[in-house]
C-alpha positions in Angstrom: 57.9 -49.8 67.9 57.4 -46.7 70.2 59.7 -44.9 68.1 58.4 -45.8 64.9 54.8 -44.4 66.1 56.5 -41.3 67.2 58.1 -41.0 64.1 54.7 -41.3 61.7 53.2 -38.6 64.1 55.8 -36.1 63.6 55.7 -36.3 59.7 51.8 -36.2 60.1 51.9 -32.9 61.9 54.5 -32.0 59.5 52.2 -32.0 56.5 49.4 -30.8 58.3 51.4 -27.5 59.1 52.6 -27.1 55.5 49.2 -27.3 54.2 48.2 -24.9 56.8 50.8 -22.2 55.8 50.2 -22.9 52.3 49.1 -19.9 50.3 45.2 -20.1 49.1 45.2 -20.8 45.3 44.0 -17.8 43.1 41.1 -17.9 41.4 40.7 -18.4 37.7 40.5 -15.4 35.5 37.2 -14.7 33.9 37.3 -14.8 29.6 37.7 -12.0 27.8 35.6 -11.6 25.2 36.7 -10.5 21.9 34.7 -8.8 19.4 35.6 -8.5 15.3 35.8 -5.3 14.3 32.1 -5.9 12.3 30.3 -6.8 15.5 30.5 -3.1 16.6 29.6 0.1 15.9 29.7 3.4 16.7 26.9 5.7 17.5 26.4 8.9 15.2 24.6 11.6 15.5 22.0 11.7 12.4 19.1 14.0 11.1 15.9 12.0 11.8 11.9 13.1 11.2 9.6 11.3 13.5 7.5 9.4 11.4 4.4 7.1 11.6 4.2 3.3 11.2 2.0 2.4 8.1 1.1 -1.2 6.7 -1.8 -2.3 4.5 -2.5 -3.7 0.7 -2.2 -1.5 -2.7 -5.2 -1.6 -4.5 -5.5 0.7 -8.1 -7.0 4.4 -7.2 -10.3 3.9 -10.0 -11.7 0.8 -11.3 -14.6 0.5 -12.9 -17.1 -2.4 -13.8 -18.8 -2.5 -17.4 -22.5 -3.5 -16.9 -25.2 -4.4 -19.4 -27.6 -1.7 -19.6 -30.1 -3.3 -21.5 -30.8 -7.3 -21.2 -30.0 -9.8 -24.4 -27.3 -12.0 -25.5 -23.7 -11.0 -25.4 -22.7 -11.7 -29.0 -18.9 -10.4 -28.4 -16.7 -9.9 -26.0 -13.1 -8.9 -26.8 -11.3 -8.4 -24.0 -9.5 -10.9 -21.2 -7.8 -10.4 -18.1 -5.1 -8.2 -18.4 -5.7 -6.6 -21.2 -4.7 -2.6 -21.8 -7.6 -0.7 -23.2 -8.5 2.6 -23.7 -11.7 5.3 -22.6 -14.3 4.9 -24.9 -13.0 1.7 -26.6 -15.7 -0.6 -27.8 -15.1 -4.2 -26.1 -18.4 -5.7 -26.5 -21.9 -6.1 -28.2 -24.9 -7.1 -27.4 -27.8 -8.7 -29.4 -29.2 -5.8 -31.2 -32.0 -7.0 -33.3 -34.8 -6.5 -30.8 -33.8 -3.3 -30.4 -33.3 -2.0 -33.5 -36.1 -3.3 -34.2 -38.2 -1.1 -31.8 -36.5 1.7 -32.8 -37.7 1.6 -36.3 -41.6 1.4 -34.9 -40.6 4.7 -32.6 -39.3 6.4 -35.2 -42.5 5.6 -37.7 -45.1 6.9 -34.9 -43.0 10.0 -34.9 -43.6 10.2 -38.3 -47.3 9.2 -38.3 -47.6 12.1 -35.4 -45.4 14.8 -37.2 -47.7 14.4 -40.2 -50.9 14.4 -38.1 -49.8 17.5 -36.4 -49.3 19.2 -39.7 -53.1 18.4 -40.4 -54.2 19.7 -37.5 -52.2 22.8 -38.1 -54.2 23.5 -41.2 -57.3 23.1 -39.9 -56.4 25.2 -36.8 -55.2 27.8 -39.4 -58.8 27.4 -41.2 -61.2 27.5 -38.5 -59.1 31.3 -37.4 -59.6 32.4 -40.5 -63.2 31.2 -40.2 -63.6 33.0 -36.8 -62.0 36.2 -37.4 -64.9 36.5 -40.0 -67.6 35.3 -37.4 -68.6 32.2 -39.9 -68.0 29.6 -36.8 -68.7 29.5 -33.5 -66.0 29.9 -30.9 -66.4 26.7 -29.7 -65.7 25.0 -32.7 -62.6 26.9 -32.9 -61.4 25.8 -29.7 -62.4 22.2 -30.7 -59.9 22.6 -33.4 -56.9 24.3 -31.2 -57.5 21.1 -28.7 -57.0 18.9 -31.3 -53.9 20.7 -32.7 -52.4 20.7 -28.9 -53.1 17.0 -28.9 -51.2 15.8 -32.1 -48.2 18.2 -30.6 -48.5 16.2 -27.7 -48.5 12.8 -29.6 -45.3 13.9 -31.5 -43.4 14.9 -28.7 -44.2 11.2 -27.0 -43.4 9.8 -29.9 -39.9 11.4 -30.2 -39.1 10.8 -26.5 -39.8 7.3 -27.4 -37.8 7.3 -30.5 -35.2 8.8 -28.0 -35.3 6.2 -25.5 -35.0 3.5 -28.4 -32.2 5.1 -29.5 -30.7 5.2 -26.5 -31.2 1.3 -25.9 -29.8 0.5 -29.4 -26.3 2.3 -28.3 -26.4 0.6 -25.4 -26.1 -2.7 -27.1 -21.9 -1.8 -27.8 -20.0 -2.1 -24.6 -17.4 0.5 -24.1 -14.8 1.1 -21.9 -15.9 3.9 -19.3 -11.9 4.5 -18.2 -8.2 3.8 -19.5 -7.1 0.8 -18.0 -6.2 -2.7 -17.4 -9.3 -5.9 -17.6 -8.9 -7.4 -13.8 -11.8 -9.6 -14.0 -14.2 -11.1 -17.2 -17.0 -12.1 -15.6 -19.2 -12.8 -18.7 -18.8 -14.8 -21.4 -20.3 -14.4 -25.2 -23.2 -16.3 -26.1 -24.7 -15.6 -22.4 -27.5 -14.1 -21.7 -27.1 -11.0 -19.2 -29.9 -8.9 -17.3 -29.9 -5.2 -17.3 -27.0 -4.4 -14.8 -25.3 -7.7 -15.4 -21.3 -7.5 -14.6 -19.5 -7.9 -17.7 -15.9 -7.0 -17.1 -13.9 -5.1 -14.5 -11.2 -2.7 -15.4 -8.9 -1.0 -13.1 -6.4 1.5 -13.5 -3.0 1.3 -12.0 -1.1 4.2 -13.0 -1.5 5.1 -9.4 -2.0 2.9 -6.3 -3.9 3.8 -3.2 -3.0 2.1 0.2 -5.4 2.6 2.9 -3.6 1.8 6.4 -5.4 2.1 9.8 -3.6 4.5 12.2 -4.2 4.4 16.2 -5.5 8.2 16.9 -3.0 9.2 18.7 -0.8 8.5 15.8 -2.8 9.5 12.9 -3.2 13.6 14.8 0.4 13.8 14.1 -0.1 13.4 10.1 -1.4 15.8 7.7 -2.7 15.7 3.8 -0.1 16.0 1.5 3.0 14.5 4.0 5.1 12.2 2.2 5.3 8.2 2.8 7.9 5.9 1.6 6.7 2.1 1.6 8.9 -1.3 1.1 6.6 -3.7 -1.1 6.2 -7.2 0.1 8.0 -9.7 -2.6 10.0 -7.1 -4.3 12.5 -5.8 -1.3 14.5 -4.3 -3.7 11.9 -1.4 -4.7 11.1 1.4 -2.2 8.6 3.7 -3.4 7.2 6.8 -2.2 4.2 8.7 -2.5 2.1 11.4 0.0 -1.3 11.0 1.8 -4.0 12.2 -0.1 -7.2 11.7 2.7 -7.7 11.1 6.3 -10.8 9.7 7.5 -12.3 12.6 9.8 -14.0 9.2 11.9 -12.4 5.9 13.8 -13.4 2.8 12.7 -16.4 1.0 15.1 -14.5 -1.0 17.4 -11.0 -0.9 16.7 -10.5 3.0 17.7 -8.3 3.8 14.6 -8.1 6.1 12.2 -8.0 4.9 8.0 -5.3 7.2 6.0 -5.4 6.8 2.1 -1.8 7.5 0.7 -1.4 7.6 -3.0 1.5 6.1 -4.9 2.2 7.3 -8.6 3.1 3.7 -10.6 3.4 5.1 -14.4 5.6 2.1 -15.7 3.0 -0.1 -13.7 5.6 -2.4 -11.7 3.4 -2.6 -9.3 0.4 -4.4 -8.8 -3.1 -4.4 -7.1 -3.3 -6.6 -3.9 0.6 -6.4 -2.8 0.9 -5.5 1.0 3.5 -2.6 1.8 4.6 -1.4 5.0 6.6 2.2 5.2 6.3 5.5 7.3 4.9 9.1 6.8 6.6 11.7 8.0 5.5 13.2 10.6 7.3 16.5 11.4 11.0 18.3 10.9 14.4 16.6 10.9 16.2 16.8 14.2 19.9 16.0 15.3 19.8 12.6 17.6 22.3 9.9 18.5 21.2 7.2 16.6 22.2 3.4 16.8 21.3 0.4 14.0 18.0 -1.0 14.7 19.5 -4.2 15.4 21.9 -3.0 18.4 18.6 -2.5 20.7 17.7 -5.5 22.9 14.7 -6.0 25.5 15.4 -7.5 28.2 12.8 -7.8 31.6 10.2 -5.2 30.1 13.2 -2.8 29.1 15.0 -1.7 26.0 18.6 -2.0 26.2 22.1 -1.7 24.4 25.6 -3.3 25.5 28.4 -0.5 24.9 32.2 -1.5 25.0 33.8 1.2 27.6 37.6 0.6 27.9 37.7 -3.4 28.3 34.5 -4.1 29.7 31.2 -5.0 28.7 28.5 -2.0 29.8 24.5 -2.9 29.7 23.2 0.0 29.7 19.0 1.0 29.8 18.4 3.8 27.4 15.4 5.4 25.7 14.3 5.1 22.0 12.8 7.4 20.1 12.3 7.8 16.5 13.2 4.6 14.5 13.5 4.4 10.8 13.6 1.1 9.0 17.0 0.4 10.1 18.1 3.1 12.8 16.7 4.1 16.3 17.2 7.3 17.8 18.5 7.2 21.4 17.0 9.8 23.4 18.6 9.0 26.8 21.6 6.7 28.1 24.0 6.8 24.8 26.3 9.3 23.3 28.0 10.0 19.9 31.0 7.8 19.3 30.2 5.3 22.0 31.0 1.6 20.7 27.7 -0.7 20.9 27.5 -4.5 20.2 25.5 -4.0 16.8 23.9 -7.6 16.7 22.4 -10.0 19.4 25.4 -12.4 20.0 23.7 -14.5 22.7 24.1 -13.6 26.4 26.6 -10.8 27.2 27.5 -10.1 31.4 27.8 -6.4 32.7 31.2 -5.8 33.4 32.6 -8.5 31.8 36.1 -8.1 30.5 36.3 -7.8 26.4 38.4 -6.4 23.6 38.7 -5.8 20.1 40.0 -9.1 18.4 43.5 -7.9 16.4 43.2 -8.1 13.0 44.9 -11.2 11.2 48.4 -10.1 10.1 48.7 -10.2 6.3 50.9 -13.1 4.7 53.4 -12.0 2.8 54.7 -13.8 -0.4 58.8 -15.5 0.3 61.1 -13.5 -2.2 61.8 -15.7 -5.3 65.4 -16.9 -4.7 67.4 -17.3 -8.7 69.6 -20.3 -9.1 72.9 -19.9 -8.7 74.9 -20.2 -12.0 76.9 -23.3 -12.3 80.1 -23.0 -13.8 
């Protein structure tokens, strides 16, 4: 039994000096990750202009309203939203019977007062005749010139009231004060509209004007006359272009910024008043800079970085942006041309981690057709 004991303890000690002398496993390798050949990019070094950000809704450069100028009932109205008419073309009438009729009793005082005129003409022609030869007073004479200067001034407010009638009766057709497209129809025929009653609006949208506020700081770097290029909201595939035409010399109360009006010529009319558009204005010379796509940048704890593939590892590297365009940023610090950078945000990536380019798939290739052999 003493032996057997003795025996267990020298196999125990046995194992416990193997284990001891044992070599420590190693520890697992870290994965590599691999990266398609689409999921990177070089840098390149690119002309970009520093440009400002501008955003806001396109609304047409001149509408007008057409008002009633003199009260009645609208008897016609020819016109509906959108549309196309022309400067000077008549859309409209109003009743004209009232006034046509007052018209007629302005121009029959003028006549009543060019005729009493004329007879006061004679007699004024008389009574000199009459003086010259000392046969009337000079009193009476002047009685008579008085008169005379009175029916002048009866005919002369009797044809600025013919001209105000007339004026009145052309009121009564509704023209068109600009080239255009109908926007709005506010009135309808048969109702009755006051003097300045809104009939229709018109607006013309051969050119658009966007009006974006600018922070200060921003809008000192533009200038009238710099070009803008705007994405429309809805129709992604049109970019369109156009310059600033006014900067407001004032901020606007409370927010600080500035307003810049940018024109945009739309002759074929493809686009509309009321679309939002979002672009840049240029804001200075083209310059060389290493540039990256605008998705490769990532911020991460208040900074702005890229990861770059240098050798077989993973580098996260701070760097600073500077002028961006709608899909590229410059970098003005941290990056050089021909550096490989992640181009998208694939999820979490490690500094220093180990990664490679994924080999491309070899290409199958077709098995030679094999012919029969000929039987005999």
């Amino acid at each position: 039994m003493k032996i057997q004991a003795n025996l267990i303890c020298v196999v125990l000690l046995g194992a416990l000096l193997g284990a001891c002398n044992r070599a420590p496993s190693a520890a697992p390798a870290a994965a590599v990750i691999e990266f398609s050949s689409a999921d990177l990019v070089a840098a390149e070094s690119r002309p970009m202009a520093p440009t400002v950000q501008l955003s806001g809704s396109l609304r047409p450069w001149r509408e007008a309203t057409v008002k009633a100028k003199v009260a009645g009932e609208l008897q016609a109205l020819s016109v509906r939203e959108g549309d196309a008419v022309q400067q000077g073309q008549v859309i409209g009438r109003i009743d004209a019977t009232d006034y046509r009729a007052r018209l007629a009793g302005s121009e029959a005082d003028t006549a009543a007062a060019a005729a009493a005129l004329g007879v006061a003409e004679k007699n004024q022609a008389t009574q000199e005749s009459l003086l010259a030869k000392n046969f009337i007073s000079r009193n009476a004479y002047d009685t008579t010139a008085g008169n005379r200067d009175a029916a002048k001034a009866r005919l002369d407010g009797a044809r600025a009231a013919a001209d105000v009638g007339r004026k009145a009766l052309a009121d009564t057709t509704l023209v068109a004060p600009i080239a255009g497209i109908v926007s709005a129809r506010i009135a309808q025929a048969g109702e009755r509209v006051a003097v300045d009653g809104r009939i229709v609006t018109i607006a013309d949208i051969t050119r658009l004007e966007l009006a974006a506020s600018v922070p200060a700081g921003e809008a000192s770097k533009l200038s009238v006359g710099a070009p803008i290029t705007l994405g429309v909201e809805g129709l992604e595939a049109i970019r369109i272009s156009g310059r600033i035409e006014r900067i407001n010399p004032a901020t606007a109360p409370g927010s600080r910024s500035i307003e810049i009006y940018a024109l945009i010529d739309n002759p074929a009319g493809r686009l509309r008043g009321g679309l939002f558009a979002q672009g840049q204005a240029l804001a200075g010379a083209a310059q060389e800079f290493v540039a990256v796509p605008a998705s490769a940048l990532r911020e991460e704890g208040g900074i702005q970085v890229i990861y770059v593939l240098a050798g077989d590892k993973i580098q996260r590297r701070q760097v600073k942006p500077g002028i961006a365009t709608a899909d590229w940023v410059a970098i003005a610090e941290g990056l050089n041309a021909g550096e490989r950078v992640v181009r998208y945000n694939l999820g979490p990536l490690k500094d220093g981690s180990p990664a490679r380019i994924k080999p491309a798939a070899p290409t199958p290739t077709t098995p030679a057709a094999v012919s029969p052999a000929p039987t005999s």
